[in-house]
Residue frames as qw, qx, qy, qz and C-alpha x, y, z in Angstrom:
[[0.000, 0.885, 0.466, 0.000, 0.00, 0.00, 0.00],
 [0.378, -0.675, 0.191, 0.604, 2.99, 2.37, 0.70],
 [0.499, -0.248, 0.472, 0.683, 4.17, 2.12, -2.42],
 [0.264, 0.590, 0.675, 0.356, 1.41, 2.04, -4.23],
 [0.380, -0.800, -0.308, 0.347, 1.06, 5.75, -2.52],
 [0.418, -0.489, 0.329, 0.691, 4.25, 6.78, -3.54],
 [0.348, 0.320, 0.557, 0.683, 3.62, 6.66, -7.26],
 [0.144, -0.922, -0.358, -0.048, 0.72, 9.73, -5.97],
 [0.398, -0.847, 0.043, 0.349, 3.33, 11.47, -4.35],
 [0.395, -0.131, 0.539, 0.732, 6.19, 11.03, -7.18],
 [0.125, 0.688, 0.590, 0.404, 3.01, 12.33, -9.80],
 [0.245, -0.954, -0.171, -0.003, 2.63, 15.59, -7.43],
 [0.489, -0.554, 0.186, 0.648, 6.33, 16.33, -7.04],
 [0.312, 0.463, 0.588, 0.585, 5.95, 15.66, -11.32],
 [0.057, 0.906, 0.335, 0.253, 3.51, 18.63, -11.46],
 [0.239, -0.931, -0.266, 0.075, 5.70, 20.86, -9.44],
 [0.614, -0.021, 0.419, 0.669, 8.60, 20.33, -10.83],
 [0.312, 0.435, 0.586, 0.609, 7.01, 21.60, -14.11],
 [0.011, -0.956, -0.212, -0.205, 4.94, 24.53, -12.82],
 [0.545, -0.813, 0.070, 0.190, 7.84, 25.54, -10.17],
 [0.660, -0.305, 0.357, 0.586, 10.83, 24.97, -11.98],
 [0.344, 0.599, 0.529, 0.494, 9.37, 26.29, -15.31],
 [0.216, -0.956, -0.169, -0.105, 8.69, 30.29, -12.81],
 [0.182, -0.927, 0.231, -0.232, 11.13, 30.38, -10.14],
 [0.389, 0.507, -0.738, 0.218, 14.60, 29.37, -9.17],
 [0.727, -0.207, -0.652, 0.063, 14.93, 26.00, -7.58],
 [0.279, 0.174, -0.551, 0.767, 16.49, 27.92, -4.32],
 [0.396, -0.282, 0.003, -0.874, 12.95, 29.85, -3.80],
 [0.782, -0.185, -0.006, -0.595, 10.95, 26.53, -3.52],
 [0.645, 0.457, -0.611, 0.046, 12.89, 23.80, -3.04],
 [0.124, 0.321, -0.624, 0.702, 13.28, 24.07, 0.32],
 [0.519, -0.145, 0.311, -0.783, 9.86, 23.71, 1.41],
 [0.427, -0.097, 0.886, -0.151, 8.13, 21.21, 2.47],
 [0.131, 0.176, 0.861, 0.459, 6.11, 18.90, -0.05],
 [0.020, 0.801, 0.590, -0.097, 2.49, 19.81, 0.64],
 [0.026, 0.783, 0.067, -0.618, 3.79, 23.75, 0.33],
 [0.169, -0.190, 0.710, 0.657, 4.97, 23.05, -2.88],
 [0.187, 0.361, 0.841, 0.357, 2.07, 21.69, -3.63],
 [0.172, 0.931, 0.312, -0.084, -0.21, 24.60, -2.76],
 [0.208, -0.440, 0.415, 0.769, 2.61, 27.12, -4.28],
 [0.049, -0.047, 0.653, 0.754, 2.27, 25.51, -7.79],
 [0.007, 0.633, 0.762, 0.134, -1.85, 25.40, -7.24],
 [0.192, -0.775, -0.175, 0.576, -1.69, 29.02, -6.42],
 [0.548, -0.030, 0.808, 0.215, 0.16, 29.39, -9.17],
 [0.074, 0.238, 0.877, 0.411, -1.51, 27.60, -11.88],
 [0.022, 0.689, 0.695, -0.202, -4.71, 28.56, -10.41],
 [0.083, 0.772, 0.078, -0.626, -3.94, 32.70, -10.83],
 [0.089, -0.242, 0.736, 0.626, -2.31, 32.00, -14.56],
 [0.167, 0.361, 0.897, 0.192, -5.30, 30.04, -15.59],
 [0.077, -0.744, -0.545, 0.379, -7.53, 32.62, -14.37],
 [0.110, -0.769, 0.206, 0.596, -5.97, 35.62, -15.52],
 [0.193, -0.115, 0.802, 0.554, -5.15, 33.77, -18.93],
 [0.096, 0.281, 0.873, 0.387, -8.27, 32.71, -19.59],
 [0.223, 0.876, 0.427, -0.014, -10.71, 35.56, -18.85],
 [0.134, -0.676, 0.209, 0.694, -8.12, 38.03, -19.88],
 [0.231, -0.115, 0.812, 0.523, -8.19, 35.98, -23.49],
 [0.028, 0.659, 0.752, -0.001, -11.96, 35.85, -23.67],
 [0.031, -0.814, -0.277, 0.510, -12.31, 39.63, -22.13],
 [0.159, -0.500, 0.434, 0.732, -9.97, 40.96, -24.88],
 [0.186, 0.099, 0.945, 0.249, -11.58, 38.65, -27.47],
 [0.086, -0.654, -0.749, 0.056, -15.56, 39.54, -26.75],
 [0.046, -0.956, -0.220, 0.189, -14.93, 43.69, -25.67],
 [0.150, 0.839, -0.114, -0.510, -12.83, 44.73, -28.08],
 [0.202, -0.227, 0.701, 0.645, -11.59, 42.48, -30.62],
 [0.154, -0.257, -0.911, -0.283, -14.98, 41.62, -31.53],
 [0.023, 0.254, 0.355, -0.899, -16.65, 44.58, -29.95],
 [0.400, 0.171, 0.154, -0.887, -20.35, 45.09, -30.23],
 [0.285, 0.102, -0.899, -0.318, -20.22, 41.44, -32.17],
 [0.370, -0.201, -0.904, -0.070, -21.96, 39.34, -29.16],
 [0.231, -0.735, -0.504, 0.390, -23.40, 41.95, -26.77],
 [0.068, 0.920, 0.234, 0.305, -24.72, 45.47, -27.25],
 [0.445, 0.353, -0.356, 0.742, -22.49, 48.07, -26.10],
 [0.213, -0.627, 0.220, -0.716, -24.46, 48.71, -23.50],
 [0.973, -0.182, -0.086, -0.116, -23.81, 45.10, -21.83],
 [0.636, 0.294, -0.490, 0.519, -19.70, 45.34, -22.25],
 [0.689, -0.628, -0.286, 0.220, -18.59, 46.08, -18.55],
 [0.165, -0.943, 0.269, -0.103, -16.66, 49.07, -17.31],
 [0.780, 0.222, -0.551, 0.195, -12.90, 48.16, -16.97],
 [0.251, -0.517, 0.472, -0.669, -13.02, 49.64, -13.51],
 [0.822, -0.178, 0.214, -0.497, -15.75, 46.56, -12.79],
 [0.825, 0.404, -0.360, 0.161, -13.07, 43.99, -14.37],
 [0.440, 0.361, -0.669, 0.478, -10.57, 45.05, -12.04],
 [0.553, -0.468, 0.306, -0.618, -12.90, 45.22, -9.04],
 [0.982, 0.086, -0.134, -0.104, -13.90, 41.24, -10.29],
 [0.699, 0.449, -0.485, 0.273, -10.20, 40.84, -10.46],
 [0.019, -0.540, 0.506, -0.672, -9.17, 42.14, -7.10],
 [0.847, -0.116, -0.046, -0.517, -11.99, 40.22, -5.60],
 [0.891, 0.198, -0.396, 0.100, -10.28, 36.59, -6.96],
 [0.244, 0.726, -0.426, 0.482, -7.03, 37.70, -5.66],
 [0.271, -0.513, 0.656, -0.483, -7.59, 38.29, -2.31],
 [0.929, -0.012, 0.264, -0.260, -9.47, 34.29, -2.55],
 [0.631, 0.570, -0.498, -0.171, -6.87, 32.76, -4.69],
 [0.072, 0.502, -0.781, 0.365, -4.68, 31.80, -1.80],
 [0.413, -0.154, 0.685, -0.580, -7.46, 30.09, -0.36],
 [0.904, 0.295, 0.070, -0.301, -8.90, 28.36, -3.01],
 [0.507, 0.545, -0.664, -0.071, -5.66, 27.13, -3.72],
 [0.416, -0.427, 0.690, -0.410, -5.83, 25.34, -0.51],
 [0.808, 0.089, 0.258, -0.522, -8.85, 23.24, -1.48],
 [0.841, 0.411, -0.346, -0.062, -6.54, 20.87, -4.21],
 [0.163, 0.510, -0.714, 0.451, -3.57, 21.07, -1.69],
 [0.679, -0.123, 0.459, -0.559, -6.06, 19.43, 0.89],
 [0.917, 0.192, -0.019, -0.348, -7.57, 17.02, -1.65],
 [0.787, 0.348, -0.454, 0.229, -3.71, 15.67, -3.30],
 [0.169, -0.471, 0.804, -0.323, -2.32, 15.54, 0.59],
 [0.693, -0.069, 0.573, -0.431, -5.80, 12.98, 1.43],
 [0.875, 0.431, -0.168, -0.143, -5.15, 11.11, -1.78],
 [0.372, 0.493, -0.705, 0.348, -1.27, 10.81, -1.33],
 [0.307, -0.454, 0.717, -0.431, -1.96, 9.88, 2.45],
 [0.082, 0.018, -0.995, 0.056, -4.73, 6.80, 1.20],
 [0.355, 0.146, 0.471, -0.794, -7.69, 8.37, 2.59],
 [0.595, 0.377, -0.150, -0.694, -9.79, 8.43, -1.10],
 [0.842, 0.219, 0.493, 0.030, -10.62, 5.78, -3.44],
 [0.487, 0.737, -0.401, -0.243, -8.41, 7.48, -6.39],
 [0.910, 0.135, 0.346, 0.186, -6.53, 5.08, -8.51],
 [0.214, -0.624, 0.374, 0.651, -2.84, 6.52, -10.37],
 [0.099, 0.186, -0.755, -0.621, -3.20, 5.21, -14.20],
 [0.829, 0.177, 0.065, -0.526, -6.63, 4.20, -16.34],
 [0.657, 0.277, -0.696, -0.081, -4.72, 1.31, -17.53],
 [0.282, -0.160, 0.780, -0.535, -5.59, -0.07, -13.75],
 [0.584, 0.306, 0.538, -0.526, -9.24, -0.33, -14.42],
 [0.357, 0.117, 0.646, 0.665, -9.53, 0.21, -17.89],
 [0.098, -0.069, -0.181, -0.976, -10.78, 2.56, -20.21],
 [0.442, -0.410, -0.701, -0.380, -14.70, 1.21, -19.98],
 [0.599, -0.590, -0.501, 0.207, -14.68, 1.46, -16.26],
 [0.243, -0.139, 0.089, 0.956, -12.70, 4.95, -16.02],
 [0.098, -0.246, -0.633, -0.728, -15.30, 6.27, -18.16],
 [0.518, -0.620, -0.507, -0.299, -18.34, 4.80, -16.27],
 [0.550, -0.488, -0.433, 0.521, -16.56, 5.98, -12.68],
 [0.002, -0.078, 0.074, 0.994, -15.84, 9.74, -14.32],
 [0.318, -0.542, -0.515, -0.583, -20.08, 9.63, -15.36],
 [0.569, -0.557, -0.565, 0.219, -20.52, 8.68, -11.69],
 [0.415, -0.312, -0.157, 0.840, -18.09, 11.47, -10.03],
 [0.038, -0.164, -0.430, -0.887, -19.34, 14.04, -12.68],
 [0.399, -0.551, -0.613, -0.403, -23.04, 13.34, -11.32],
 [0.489, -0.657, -0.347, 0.456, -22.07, 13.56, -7.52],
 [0.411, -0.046, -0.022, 0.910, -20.07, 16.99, -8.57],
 [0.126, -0.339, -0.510, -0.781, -23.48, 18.11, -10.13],
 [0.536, -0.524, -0.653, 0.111, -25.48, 17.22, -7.34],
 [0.516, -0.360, -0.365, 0.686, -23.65, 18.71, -4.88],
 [0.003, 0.051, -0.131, -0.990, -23.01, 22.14, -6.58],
 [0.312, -0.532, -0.728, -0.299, -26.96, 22.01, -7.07],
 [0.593, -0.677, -0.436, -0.026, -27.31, 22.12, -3.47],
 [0.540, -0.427, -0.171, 0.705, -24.57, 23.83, -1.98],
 [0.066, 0.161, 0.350, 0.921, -25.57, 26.76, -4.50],
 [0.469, -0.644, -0.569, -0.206, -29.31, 26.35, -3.34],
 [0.600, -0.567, -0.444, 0.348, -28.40, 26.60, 0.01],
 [0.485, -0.264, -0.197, 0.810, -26.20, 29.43, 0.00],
 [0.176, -0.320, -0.422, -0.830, -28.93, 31.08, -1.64],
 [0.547, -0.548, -0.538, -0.335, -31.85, 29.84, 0.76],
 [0.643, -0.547, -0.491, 0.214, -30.23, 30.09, 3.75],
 [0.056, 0.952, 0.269, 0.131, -30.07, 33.56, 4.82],
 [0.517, -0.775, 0.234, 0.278, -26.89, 33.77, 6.87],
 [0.627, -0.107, 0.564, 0.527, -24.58, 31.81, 4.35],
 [0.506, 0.681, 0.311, 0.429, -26.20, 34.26, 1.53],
 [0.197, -0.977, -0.043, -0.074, -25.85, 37.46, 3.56],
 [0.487, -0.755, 0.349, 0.266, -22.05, 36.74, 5.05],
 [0.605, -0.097, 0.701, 0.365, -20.92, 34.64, 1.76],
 [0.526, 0.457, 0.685, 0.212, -22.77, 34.19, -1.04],
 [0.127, 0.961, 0.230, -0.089, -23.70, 38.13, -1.51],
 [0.446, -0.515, 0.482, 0.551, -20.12, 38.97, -2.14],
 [0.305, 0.065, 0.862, 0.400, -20.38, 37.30, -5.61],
 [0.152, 0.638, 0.744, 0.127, -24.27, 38.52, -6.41],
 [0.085, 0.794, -0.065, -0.598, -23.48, 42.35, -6.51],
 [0.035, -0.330, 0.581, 0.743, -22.69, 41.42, -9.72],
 [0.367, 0.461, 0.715, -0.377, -26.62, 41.64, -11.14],
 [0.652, 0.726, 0.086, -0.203, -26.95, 42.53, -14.62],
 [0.843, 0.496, 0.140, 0.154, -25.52, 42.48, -17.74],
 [0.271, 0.865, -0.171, 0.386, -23.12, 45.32, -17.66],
 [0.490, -0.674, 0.500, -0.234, -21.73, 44.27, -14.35],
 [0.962, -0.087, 0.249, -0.072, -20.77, 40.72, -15.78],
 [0.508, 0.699, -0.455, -0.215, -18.00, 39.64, -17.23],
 [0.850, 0.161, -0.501, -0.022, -15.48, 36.57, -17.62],
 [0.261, 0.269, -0.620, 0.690, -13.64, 37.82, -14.36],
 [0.456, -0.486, 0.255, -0.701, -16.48, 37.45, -12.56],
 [0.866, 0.010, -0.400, -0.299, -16.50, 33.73, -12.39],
 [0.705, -0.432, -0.563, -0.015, -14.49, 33.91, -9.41],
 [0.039, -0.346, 0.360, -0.866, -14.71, 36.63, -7.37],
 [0.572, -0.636, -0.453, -0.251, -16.45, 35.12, -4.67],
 [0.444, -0.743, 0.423, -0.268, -15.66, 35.34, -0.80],
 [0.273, 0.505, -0.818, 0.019, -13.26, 32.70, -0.37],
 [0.145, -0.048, 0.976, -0.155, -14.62, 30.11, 1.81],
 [0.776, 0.517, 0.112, -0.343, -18.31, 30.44, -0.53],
 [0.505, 0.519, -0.636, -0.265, -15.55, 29.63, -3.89],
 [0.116, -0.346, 0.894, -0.259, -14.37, 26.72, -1.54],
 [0.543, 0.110, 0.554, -0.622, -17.88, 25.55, -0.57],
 [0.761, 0.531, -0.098, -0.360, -19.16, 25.37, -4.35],
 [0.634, 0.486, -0.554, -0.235, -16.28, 22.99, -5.17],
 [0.318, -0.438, 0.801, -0.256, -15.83, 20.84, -2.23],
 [0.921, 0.277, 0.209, -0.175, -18.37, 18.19, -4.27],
 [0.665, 0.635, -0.390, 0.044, -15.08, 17.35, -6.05],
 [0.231, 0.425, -0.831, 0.273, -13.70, 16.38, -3.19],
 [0.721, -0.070, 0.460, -0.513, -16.46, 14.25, -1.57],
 [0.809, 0.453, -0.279, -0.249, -16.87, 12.70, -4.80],
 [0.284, 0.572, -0.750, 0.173, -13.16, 11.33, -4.06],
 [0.320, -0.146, 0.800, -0.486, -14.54, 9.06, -1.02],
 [0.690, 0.303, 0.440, -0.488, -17.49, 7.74, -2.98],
 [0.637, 0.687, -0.049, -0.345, -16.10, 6.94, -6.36],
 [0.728, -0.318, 0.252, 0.553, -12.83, 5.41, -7.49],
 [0.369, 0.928, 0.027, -0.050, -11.39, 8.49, -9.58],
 [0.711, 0.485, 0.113, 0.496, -8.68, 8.78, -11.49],
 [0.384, -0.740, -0.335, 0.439, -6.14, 11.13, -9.92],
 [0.324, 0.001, 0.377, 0.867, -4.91, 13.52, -12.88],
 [0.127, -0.607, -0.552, -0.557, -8.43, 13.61, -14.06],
 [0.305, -0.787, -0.426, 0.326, -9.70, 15.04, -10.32],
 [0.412, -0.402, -0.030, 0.817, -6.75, 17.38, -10.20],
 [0.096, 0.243, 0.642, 0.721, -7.57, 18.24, -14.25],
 [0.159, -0.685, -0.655, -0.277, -11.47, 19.54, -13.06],
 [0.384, -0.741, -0.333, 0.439, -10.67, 21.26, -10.62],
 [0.336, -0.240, 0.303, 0.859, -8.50, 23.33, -12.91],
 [0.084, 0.415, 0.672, 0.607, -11.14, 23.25, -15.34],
 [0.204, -0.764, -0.407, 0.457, -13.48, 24.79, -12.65],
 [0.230, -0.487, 0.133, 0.832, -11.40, 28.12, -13.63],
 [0.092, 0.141, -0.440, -0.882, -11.86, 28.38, -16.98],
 [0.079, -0.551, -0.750, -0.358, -15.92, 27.28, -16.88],
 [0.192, -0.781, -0.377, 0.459, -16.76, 29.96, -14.78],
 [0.016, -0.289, 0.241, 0.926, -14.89, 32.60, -17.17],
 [0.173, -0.142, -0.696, -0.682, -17.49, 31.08, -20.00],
 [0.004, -0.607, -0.742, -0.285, -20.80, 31.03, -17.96],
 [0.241, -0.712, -0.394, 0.530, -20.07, 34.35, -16.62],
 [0.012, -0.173, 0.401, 0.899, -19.49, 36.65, -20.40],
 [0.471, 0.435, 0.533, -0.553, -23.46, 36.31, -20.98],
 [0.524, 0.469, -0.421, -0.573, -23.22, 34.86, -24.35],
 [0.845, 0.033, 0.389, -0.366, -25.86, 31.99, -24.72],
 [0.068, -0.429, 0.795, 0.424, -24.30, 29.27, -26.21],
 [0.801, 0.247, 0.099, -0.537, -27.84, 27.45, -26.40],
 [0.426, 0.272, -0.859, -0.084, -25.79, 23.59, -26.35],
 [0.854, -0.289, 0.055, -0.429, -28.78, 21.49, -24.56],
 [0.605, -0.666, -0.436, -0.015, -28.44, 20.13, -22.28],
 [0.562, -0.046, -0.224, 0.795, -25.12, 22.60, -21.01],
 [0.155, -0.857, -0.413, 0.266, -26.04, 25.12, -18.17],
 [0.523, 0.524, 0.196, 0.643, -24.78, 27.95, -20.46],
 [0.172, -0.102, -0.192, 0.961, -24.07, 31.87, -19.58],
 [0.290, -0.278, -0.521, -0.753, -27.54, 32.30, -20.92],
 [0.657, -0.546, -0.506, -0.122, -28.94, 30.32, -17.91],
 [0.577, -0.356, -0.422, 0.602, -26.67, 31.34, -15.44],
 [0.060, -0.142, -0.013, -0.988, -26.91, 35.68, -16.35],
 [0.488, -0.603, -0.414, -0.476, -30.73, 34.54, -15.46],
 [0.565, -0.301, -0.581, 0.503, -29.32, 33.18, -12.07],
 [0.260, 0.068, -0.097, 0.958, -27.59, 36.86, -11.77],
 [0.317, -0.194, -0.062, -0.926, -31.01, 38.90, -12.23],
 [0.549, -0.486, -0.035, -0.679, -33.58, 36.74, -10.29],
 [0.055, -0.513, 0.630, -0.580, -31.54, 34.93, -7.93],
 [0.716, -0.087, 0.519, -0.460, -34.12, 31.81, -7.69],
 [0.919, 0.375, 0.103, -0.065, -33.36, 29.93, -10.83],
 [0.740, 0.545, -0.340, 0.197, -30.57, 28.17, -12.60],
 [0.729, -0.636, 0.187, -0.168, -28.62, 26.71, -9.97],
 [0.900, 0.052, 0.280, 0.330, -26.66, 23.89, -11.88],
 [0.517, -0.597, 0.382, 0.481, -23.35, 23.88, -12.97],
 [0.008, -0.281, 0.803, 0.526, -22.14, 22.08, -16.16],
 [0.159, -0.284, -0.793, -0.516, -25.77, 21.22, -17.02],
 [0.329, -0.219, 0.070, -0.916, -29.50, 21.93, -16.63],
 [0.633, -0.312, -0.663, -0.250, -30.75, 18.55, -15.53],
 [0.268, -0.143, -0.686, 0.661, -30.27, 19.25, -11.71],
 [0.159, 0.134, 0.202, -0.957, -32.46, 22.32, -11.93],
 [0.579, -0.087, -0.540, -0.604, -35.30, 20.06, -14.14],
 [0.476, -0.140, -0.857, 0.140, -35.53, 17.79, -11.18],
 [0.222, -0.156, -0.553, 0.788, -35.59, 19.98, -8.83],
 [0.347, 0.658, 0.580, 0.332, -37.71, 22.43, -10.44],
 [0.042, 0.898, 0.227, -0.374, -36.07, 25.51, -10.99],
 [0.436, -0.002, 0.524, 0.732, -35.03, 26.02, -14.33],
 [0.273, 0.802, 0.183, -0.499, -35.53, 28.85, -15.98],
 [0.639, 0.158, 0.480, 0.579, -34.65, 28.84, -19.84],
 [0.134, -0.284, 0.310, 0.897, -33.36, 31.74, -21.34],
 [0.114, -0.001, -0.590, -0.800, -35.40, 31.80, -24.66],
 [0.333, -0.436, -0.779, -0.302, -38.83, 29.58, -23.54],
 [0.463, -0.666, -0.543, 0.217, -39.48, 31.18, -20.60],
 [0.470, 0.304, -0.147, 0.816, -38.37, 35.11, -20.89],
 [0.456, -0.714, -0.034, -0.530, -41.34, 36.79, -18.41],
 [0.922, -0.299, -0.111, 0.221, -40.02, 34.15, -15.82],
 [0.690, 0.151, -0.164, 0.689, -36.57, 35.70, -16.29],
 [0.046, 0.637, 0.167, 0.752, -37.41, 39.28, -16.46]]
C-alpha cells in the first residue's frame, strides 16, 4: 500500500517540478516542504489560468470583436473587471488550498483514487468519471441552493459574488470573485466525490483546474444554447432573479428539482 502511494506522491512532485521549476529558481521553492509546494504551484496555476483565460476571452468579446456578441451597453466598465479581479485575488490563496487538501488525502490513502486508467480500464474509467461528474453536479446544485436559501450563508458569503446583477456588471472575471470560503464551498463536491467513487487522480486534479476556466465562459453572458449545457444564458438569469438556474455544467439538476428557468422559452419568468 505504501508504495502504491508513492507513485501519488512522485506524480505531485511531477507537477511541481514543471509549474515551479518552469517560474522560479529551484532555491525559492525547493526548500519547502512537499504539501507547500504543492499549494505554491496550485496558487500558481490557479492565478495563470484565471488571468489567462478571462483576460483571453475579455480581450476577445470587448474589443476584438466589440459590439459582435453583446450590445455596447452590456460590455462592462474596466473599472468593474478590475474590481472582479481584485476580488479573486484576495481568494486565490485560499482556493488554492482546497486541491492542496484534496492531493495531501489522496497521497496519504484516505480516497478511493486510482494513479493510471490502464488499472481499471478505459470502460470502467469512463463509467466511474459519469458517476463522479453526477455527484459533482449534485452537490453544486445544493450547496448553491443553500447558500442562496439560507439567509446567513447568503448574507455573510454568497452576496459577495451577487453584486454582480446585470448584464453590464458581468464579465469573464467574474466567475471567481467570490468570498473565499463560498468559492471553496461550491467545489468541495469534487472532493467528496473522491470518497465515494474510485477516480482517477490527474483527471480530479484536471477539473478542478477546469473549474477556472468554466466559470470565465458562464459568466461573459453569451448563450451558447448547447442542450443540455447550463450555459451563460442560464446562469446571467441566475444573476437577475436569484431563484433559478442553480446547476453547474448542465440543466438537468435544476429540471428535477424544479427551478429552471430557460433563457429563450421562458423570458417573463426571467425578467
Amino acid at each position: 500500500m505504501e508504495e502504491y502511494l508513492q507513485l501519488f506522491v512522485k506524480e505531485t512532485s511531477f507537477y511541481n517540478q514543471i509549474v515551479l521549476g518552469s517560474l522560479l529558481p529551484q532555491s525559492l521553492w525547493n526548500p519547502l516542504p512537499h504539501v507547500l509546494q504543492t499549494w505554491l504551484r496550485n496558487y500558481i496555476g490557479g492565478v495563470l489560468l484565471y488571468l489567462l483565460s478571462g483576460g483571453l476571452w475579455a480581450l476577445y468579446i470587448y474589443y476584438w470583436k466589440r459590439n459582435l456578441y453583446l450590445p455596447k451597453d452590456s460590455i462592462p466598465t474596466n473599472e468593474a473587471m478590475l474590481l472582479q479581479i481584485k476580488v479573486a485575488m484576495k481568494a486565490m490563496p485560499w482556493y488554492s488550498a482546497l486541491p492542496t487538501v484534496s492531493e495531501y488525502m489522496i497521497e496519504s490513502g484516505w480516497t478511493r483514487c486510482f494513479s493510471s486508467i490502464s488499472e481499471i480500464g478505459l470502460p470502467a474509467y469512463l463509467a466511474y468519471l459519469a458517476i463522479y461528474l453526477t455527484i459533482v453536479e449534485f452537490g453544486i446544485y445544493w450547496m448553491h441552493r443553500e447558500l442562496h436559501d439560507i439567509k446567513p450563508l447568503y448574507k455573510y458569503l454568497h452576496a459577495t459574488h451577487h453584486i454582480y446583477n446585470k448584464q453590464n456588471t458581468l464579465s469573464p472575471f467574474a466567475g471567481l470573485a467570490f468570498h473565499p470560503i463560498d468559492g471553496i464551498l461550491q467545489a468541495v463536491p469534487h472532493v467528496i466525490a473522491l470518497f465515494l467513487v474510485p477516480t482517477h487522480f490527474l483527471t480530479h486534479v484536471l477539473l478542478l483546474f477546469c473549474e477556472c476556466v468554466w466559470t470565465t465562459n458562464i459568466h461573459d453572458c453569451i448563450h451558447g444554447k448547447v442542450w443540455p449545457v447550463m450555459g451563460a444564458g442560464y446562469h446571467t438569469i441566475h444573476h437577475t432573479t436569484y431563484r433559478h438556474n442553480y446547476g453547474h455544467y448542465t440543466i438537468w439538476m435544476d429540471w428535477m428539482f424544479g427551478t429552471l428557468c430557460d433563457p429563450e422559452e421562458n423570458p417573463k419568468k426571467a425578467s
